[in-house]
N, C-alpha and C positions, 0 to 999 in steps of 0.2 A: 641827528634826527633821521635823514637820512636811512642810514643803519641797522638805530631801530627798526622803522617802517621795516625792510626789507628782513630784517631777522623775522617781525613776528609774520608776516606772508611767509616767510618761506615755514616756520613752524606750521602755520595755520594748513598751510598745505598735505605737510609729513603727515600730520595729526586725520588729517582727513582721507587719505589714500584708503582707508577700508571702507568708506562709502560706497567706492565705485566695486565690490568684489561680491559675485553674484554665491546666490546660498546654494551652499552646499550641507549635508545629508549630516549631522551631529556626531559626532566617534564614539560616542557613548550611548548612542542607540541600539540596545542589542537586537539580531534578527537572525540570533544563531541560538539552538536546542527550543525553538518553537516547535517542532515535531515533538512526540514522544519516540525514544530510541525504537520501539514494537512496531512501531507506524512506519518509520522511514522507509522508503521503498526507490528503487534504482530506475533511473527513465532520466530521461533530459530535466532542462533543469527547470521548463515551466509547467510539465506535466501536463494535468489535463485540462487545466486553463490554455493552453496552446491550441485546442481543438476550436473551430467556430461550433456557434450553435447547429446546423445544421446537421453535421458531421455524427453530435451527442442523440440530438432528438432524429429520426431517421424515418420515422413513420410519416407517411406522405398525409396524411389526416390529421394529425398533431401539426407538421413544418406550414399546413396549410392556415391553421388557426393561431399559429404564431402571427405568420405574417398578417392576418387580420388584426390581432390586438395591437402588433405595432402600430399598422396604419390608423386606429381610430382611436388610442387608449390619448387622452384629456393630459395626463402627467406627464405625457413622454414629450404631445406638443409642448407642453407649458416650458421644460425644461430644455428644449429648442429655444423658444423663446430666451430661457434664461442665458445661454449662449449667445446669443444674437446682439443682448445688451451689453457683455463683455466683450464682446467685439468690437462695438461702439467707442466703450468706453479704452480698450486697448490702442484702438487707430488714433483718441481725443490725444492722450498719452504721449500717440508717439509726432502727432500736428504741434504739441508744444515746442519741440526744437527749433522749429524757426520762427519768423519773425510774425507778427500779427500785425494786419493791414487795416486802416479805418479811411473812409471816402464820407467827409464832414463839412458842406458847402454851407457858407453862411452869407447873409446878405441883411442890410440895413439903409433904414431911411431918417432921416434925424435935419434939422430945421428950427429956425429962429421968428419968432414971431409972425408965423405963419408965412413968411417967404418959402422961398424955394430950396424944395428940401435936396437934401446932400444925399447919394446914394454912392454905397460901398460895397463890396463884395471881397470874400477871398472863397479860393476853391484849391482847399487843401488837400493833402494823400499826407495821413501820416502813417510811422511803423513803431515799433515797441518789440525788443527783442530781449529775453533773458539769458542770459551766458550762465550752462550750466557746472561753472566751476569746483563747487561742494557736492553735486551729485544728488539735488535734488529733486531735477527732471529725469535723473535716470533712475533712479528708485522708484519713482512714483509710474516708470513705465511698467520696470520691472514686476511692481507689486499688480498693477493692472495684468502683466500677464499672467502671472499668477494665481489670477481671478480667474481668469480664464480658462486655463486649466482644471480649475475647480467647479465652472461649471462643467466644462466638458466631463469631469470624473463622473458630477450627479446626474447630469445624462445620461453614463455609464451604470448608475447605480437601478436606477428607474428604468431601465431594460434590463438589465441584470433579475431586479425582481421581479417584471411582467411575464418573461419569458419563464422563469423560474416557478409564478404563477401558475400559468397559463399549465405547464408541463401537469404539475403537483393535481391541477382541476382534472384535465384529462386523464391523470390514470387514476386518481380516485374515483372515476364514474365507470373507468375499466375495471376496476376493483370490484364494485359494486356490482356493474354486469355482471361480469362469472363469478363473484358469488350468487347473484339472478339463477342464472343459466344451472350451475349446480343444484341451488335448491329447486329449481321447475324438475331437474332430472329427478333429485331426491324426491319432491310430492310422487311423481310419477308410480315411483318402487313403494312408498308408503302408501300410495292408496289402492296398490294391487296389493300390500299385505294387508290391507283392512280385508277385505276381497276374502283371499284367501284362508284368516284366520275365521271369519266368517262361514267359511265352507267345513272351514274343521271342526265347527262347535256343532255346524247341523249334522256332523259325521259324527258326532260326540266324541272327537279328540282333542278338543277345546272346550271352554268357558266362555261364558258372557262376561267373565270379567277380563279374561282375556283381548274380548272383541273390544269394550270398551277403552282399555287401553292403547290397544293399536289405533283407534279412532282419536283419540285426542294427542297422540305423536301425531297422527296424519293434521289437525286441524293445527298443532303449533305451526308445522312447517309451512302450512299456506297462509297463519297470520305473518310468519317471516317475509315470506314472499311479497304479501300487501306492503309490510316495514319498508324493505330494500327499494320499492318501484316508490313509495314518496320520498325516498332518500334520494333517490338517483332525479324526480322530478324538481326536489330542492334546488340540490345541487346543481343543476342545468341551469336554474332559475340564477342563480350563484354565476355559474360562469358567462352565462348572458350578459350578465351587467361588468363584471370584468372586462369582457370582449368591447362591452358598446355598442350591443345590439339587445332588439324588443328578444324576451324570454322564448326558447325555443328547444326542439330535440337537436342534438347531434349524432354526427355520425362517428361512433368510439370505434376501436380496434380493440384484440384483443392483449390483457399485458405478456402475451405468450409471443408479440412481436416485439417487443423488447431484445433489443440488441447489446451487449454490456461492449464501451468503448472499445478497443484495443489495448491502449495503454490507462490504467485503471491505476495511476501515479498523481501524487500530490505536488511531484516536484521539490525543486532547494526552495526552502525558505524565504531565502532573501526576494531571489527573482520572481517566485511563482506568486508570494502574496503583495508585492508591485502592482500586481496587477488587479489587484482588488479595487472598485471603485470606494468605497469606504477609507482605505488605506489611502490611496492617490488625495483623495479629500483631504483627510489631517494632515496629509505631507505637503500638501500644496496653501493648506491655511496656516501652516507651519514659512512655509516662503514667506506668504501676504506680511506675515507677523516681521519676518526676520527683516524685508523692505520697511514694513512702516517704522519699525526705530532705528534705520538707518537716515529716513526724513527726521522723523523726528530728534535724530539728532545732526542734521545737515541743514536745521533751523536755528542753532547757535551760532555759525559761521555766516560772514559777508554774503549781501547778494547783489548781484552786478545788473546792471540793467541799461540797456542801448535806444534810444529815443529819437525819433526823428521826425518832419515833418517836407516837403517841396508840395508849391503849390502858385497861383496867381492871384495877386490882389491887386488892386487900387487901392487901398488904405495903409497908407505908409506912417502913417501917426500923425499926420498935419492935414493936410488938404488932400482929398481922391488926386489921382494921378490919371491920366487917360494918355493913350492905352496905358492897361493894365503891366506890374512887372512880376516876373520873375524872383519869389524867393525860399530862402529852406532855413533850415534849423536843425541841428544836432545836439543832443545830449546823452553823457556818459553820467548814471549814478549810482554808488557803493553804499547801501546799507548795513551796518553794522548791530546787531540788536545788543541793547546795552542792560537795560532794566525792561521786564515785560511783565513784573505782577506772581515771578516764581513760575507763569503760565508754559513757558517753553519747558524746564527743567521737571517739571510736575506730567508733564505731556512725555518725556523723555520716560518718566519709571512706569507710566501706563505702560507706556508700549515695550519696556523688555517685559513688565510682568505679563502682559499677553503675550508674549513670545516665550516664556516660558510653561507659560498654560497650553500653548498651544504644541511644545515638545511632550509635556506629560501624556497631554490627549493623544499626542501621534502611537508616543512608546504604548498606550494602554488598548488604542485600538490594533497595533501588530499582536498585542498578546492577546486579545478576546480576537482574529482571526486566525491564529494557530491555536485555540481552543477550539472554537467553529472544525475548520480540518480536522484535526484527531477527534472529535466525536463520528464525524461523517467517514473517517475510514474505520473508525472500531465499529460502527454500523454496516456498515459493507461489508467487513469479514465475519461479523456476527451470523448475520443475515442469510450468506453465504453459506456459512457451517448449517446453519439450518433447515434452509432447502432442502438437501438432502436428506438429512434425517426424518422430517415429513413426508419427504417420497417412502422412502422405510416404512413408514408407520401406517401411513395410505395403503400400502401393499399387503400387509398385515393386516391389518384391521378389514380390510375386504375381502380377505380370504377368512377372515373370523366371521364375518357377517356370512358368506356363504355355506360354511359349514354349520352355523348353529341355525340358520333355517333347514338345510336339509335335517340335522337333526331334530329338529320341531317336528319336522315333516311327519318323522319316526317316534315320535313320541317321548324319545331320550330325551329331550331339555326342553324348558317352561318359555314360554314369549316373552317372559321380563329378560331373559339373555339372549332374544335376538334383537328386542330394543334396547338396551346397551351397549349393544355392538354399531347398530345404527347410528344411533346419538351420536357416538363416540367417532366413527367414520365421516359423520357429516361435520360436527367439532372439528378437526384434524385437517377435512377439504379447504373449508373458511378458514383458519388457522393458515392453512399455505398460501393460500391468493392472498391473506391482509401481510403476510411476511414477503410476498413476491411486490408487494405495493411497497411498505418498508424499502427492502433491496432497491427498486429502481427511484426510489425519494431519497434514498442516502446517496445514490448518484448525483440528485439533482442537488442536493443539497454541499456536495461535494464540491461539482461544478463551479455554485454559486459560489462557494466557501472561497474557491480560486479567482473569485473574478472574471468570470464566461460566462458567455451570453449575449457578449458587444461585437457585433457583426455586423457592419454595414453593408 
């Protein structure tokens, strides 16, 4: 009997040694050709996730209003918060390894026939300790830090997009500005050509239909003008409540302080999107998962449990004793679960099928983050090629504009071709600032795609 006993402990044991083995990252995770080959680009191997925010955003009036939305943005507290309780519940976790203490004084009065009554007392300390032999307190720590982690990631994520935010607010109203600023320039030269066309009809080298033409380009561009200033007054209204403060003007820059990083790299794969808070989330609910059925299955096996009490009584089972004595009590007991209703083994396929849900989820969020990356670098080089070609076409087109009014001037060509050329000049302006906003948004979005913007 004997024997037995010791054969099936030492099996229960064997059987049990992958309890205690902390999780590790699946081999069949893949986190290789998430790039597209066009994309891949040479730099270290976290790229520009590596950078703090500080470093990306550089504009001293932007870095200024960063740090405003940290301090009063509602989600970033909350998510503090959310940390705080996993911390809690990490430390409860790790107090389970020792022994738990209770201070239980009881006392009694008890009497025959209304004589005089008997008074007892004991004033006990007891303890209660679990011996974690199968690995059940050490999972349950483990899965707790693992929570932990996972608030810490969404912490990560909820600055990740404030900042991210915040960025996208402020040069959309950059945007907006100089387009402002261009079209006030543009009204300007439009409504010295109303002026002018004006002068040439009473010279009789124009028409009134002429006049009236160049007057109604002149009145589009000042309804734009109105457009752009309720946009931009939106928009402010917008970022006000973002920030977490009453609706007001700020102070913009213009996106011609835009500075493009240094290393303008996505980084290795594996490493740079690590660092994604979205990423770090499914890999760390990926742990939670992989601890809870390793409880869950460290609930078939024995549990040992240590028991104790020292304390002073007078109640010794007969008659009170005075003084009072001296006594204790030990126990050692082994639970074995035998029949539990199917509830343990039923609990046991929950938890791998959640841990298998929760590797699908990880593998699908690495590949919609190496999507995210290769759009935002095929948008930066997009972007990029096009700048220039707008400077081109700027430079052209205003030297078309200036020629076909001197020739107006002369009478060689009609005013429907120097408002064509206008149109098309100012089209082209606005067409470059909304592609100069593009460009430094596929940065931000870039940034994000890496997981930057966690800076403490």
């Amino acid at each position: 009997m004997k024997k037995i006993i010791m054969t099936m402990t030492t099996a229960a044991l064997l059987s049990s040694c992958g309890l205690y083995k902390s999780y590790e990252r699946p081999a069949d995770i893949q986190t290789d050709g998430l790039y597209r080959s066009d994309n891949t680009q040479s730099g270290d191997s976290l790229g520009l996730a590596s950078f703090a925010w500080r470093e990306i955003f550089t504009d001293p009036q932007l870095q200024t209003l960063i740090e405003r939305g940290l301090a009063q943005n509602t989600n970033l507290r909350s998510a503090q918060l959310q940390i705080e309780q996993s911390e809690a519940s990490l430390k409860a976790a790790k107090w389970a390894y020792i022994p738990s203490l209770a201070f239980a004084p009881q006392g009694s009065l008890a009497g025959v026939d209304w004589g005089k009554a008997t008074q007892t007392y004991t004033i006990p300390v007891s303890a209660s300790w679990q011996i974690d032999i199968f690995g059940s307190l050490h999972n349950a720590k483990k899965r707790a830090q693992a929570q932990l982690e996972n608030s810490q990631a969404y912490k990560q994520a909820v600055q990740s997009q404030l900042i991210a935010a915040i960025a996208n607010y402020y040069y959309s109203l950059a945007m907006l500005k100089d387009q402002l600023a261009v079209s006030q320039e543009t009204e300007k030269l439009w409504k010295e050509n109303v002026e002018t066309t004006r002068a040439l009809m009473n010279a009789g080298q124009s028409n009134m239909a002429a006049v009236s033409q160049t007057e109604a380009n002149y009145y589009s561009i000042c309804t734009q003008i109105t457009d752009l200033k309720q946009q931009i007054s939106d928009l402010e209204n917008e970022f006000s409540a973002l920030l977490g403060e009453a609706p007001q003007k700020y102070a913009i820059g213009s996106m011609n302080n835009w500075k493009v990083p240094a290393r303008m790299s996505a980084g290795i794969p594996a490493a740079a999107l690590a660092n994604r808070p979205d990423v770090k989330q499914a890999e760390t609910q990926l742990a939670v998962a992989y601890y809870a059925t390793n409880e869950s299955r460290a609930a078939f096996y024995p549990g040992l449990n240590l028991s104790g009490a020292i304390g002073w009584t007078n109640d010794l089972g007969t008659l009170p004793v005075n003084p009072g004595k001296w006594i204790w009590n030990a126990m050692a007991s082994l639970t074995q679960p035998i029949f539990q209703n199917g509830k343990l083994r039923a609990q046991y396929k929950i938890s791998k099928a959640q841990q298998e849900q929760a590797k699908l989820s990880f593998q699908q969020t690495l590949l919609d983050a190496g999507t995210e990356v290769n759009a935002a670098l095929t948008k930066i080089q997009a972007t990029g090629e096009k700048d220039g070609l707008y400077t081109k076409q700027i430079a052209s087109l205003e030297t078309a504009v200036k020629s076909t009014q001197a020739l107006m001037m002369n009478s060689s060509t009609n005013y429907l071709q120097v408002l064509t050329a206008q149109q098309t000049l100012l089209t082209a302006q606005m067409s470059q600032i909304s592609n100069k906003f593009s460009q430094i948004q596929a940065a931000i979005e870039l940034y994000q795609a890496l997981g930057g913007g966690y800076d403490e």
